[in-house]
C-alpha positions as CSV (number, residue, x, y, z in Angstrom):
1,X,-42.2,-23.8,40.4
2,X,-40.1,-25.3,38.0
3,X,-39.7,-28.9,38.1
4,X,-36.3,-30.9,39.1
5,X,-33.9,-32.1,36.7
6,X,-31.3,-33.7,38.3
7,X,-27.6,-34.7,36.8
8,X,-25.0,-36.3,38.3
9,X,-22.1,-34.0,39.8
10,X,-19.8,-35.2,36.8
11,X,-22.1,-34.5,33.9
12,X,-23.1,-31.0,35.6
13,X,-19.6,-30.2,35.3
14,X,-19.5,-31.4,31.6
15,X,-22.0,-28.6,31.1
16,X,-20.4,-25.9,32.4
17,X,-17.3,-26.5,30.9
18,X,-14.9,-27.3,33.9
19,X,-13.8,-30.2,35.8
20,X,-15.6,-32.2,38.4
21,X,-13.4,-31.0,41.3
22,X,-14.5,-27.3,40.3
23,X,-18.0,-28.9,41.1
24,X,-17.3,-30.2,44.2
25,X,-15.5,-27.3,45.6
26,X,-18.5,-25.0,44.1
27,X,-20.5,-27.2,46.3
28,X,-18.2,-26.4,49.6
29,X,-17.9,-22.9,49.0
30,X,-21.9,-22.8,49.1
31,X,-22.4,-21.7,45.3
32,X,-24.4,-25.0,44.5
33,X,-25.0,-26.3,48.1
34,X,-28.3,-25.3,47.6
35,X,-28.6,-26.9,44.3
36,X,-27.3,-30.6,45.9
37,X,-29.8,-33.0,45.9
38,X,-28.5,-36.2,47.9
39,X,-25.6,-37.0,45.4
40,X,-26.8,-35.1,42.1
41,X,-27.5,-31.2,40.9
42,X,-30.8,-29.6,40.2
43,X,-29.7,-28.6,37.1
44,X,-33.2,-25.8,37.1
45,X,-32.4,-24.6,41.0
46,X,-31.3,-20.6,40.7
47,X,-28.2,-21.5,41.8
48,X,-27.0,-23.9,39.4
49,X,-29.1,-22.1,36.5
50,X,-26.8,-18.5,37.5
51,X,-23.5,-21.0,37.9
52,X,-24.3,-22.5,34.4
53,X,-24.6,-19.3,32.7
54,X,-21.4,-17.4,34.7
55,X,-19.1,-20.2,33.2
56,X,-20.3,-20.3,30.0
57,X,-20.3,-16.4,29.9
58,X,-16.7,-17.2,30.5
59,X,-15.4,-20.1,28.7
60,X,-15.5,-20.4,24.8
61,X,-16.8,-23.5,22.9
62,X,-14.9,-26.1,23.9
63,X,-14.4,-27.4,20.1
64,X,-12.8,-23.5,19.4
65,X,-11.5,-23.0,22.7
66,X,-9.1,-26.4,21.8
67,X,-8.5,-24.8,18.4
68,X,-10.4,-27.5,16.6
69,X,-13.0,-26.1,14.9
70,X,-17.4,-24.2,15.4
71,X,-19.8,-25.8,16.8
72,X,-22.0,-26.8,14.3
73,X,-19.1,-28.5,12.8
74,X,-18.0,-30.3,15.6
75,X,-22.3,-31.2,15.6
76,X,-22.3,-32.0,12.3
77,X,-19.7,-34.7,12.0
78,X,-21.1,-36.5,14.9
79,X,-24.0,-36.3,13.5
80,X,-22.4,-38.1,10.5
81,X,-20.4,-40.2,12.4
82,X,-23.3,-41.8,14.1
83,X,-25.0,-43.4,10.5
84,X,-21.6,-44.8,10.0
85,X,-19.9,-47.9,11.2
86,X,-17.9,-46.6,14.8
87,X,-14.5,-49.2,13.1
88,X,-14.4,-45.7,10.5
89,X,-13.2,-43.9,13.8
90,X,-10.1,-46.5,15.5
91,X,-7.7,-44.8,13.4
92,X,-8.5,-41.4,14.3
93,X,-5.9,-39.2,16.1
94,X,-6.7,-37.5,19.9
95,X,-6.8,-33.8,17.5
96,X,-9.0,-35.5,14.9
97,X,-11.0,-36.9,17.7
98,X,-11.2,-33.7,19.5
99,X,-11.8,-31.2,16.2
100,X,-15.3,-33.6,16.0
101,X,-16.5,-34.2,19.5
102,X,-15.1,-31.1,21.0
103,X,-14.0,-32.7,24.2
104,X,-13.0,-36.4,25.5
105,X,-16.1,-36.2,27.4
106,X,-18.3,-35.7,24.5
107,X,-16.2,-38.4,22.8
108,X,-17.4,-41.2,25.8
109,X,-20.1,-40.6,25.8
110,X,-20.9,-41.1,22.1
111,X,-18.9,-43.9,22.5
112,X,-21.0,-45.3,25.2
113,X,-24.1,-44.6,23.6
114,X,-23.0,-46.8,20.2
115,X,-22.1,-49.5,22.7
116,X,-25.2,-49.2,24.2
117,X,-27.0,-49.2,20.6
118,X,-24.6,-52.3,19.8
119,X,-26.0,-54.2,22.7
120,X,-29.6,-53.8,22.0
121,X,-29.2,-54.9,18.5
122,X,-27.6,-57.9,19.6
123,X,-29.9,-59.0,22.0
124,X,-32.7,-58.0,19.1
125,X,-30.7,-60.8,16.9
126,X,-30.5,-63.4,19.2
127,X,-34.4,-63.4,19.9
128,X,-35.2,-63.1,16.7
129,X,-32.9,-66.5,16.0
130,X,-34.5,-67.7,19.0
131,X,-38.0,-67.5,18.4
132,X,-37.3,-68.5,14.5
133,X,-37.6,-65.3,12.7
134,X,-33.6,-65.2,11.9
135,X,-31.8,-67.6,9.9
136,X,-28.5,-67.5,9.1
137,X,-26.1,-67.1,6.0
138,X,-24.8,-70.3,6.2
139,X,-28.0,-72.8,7.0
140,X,-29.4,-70.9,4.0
141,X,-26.4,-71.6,1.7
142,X,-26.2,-75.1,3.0
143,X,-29.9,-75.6,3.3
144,X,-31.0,-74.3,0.0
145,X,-28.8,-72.2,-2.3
146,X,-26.0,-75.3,-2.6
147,X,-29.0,-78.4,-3.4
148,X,-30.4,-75.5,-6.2
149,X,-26.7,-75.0,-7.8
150,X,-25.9,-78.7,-7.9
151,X,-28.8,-79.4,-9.8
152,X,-28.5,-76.7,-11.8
153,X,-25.2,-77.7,-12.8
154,X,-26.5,-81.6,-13.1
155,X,-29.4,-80.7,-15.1
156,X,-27.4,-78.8,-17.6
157,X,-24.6,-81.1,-18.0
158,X,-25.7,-85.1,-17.8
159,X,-29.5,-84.3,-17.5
160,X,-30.2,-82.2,-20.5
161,X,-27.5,-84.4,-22.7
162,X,-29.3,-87.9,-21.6
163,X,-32.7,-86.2,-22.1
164,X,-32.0,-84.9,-25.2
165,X,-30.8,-88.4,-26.9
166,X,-33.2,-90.0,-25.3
167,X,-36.0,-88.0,-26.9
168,X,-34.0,-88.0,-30.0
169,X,-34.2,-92.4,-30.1
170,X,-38.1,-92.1,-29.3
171,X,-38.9,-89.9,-31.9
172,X,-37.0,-92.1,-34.7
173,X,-38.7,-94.9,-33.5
174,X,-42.3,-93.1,-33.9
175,X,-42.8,-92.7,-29.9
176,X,-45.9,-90.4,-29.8
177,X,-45.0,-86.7,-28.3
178,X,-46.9,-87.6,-25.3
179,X,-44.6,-90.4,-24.6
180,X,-41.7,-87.9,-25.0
181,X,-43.3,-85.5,-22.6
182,X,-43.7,-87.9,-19.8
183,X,-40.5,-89.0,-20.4
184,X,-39.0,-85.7,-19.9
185,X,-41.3,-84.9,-17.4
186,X,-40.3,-87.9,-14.8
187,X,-36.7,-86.8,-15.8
188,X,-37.0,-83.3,-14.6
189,X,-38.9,-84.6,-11.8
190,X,-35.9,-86.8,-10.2
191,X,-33.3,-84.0,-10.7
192,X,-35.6,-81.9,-8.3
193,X,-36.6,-84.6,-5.8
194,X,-33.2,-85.4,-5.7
195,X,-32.4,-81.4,-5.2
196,X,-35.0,-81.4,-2.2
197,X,-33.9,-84.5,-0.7
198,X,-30.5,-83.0,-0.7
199,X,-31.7,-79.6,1.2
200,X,-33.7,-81.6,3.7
201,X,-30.8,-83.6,5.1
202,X,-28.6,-80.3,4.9
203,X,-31.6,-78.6,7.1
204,X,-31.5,-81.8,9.4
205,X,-27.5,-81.6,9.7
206,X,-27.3,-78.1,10.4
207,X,-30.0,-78.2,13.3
208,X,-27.9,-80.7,15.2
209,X,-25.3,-78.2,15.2
């Protein structure tokens, strides 16, 4: 026996083409009373199997039956659709709409399932942030990328000029080289503790917030 696959009465009527009040009065009329299961269709009982295959014996694609195009066109620009970003679609017209998903219904529910999508990448983000795995754009700008550009630019500008005369003065007063590479060394040394000291009290400030 075949096993039960049960749909609700709207997206049984999606399937065969036709509106839910066909469904419903299929159901009165006794061609799917036998198919009813509490509120939903056994989409696998005879009776909806033989009613499935009637109306689409019946009624053409719904993509060429609209006039807007096979199939596996229809298929294949949702299919494209869906590894793009859904704000490509907003200023699509109800023909452009329909040529691709064939029928409104089709079009909601793609639609709901890239909300759905949308939802559950959310919620990934926000527990990711939560638990410390995520940091944002900004704290890293502010944290680190900003400290590492200002002493940059200090290092290059004041720092290398003052280190460069300053060597320059040892050396004509016959300072040893190791002298001049300590000196440099300690000089380099406070442009980056200044640089971390920087990025720690960004890290602190943007914490609070």
């Amino acid at each position: 026996m075949t096993e039960p696959i049960l749909v609700s009465k709207r997206e049984f009527a999606r399937r065969a083409g036709v509106k839910p009040p066909s469904i419903s009065q299929a159901i009165r009329g006794k061609l799917l009373k036998e198919a009813l299961v509490g509120k939903k269709i056994n989409i696998n009982h005879p009776d909806a199997v033989a009613y499935l295959a009637k109306k689409k014996r019946g009624v053409p694609n719904p993509a060429g039956a609209l006039g807007m195009g096979k199939a596996p066109e229809a298929q294949a620009a949702r299919d494209s659709l869906e590894k793009t970003d859904i704000k490509k679609i907003l200023d699509l017209s109800l023909r452009e709409i329909l040529r691709t998903f064939g029928t409104k219904q089709q079009f909601r529910d793609w639609v709901d399932l890239i909300k759905s999508l949308e939802i559950i990448h959310e919620k990934r983000l926000k527990n990711a942030k939560a638990e410390g795995e995520l940091v944002s754009r900004d704290l890293i700008k502010k944290g680190v990328i900003d400290p590492l550009d200002n002493m940059h630019k200090r290092l290059l500008a004041d720092g290398a000029r003052t280190i460069a005369r300053q060597v320059h003065n040892m050396s004509l007063a016959g300072r040893a080289v190791e002298d001049c590479e300590k000196y440099v060394g300690e000089r380099l040394t406070s442009f980056i503790q200044s640089a971390k000291v920087q990025a720690k009290k960004n890290l602190r400030e943007a914490g609070r917030k």
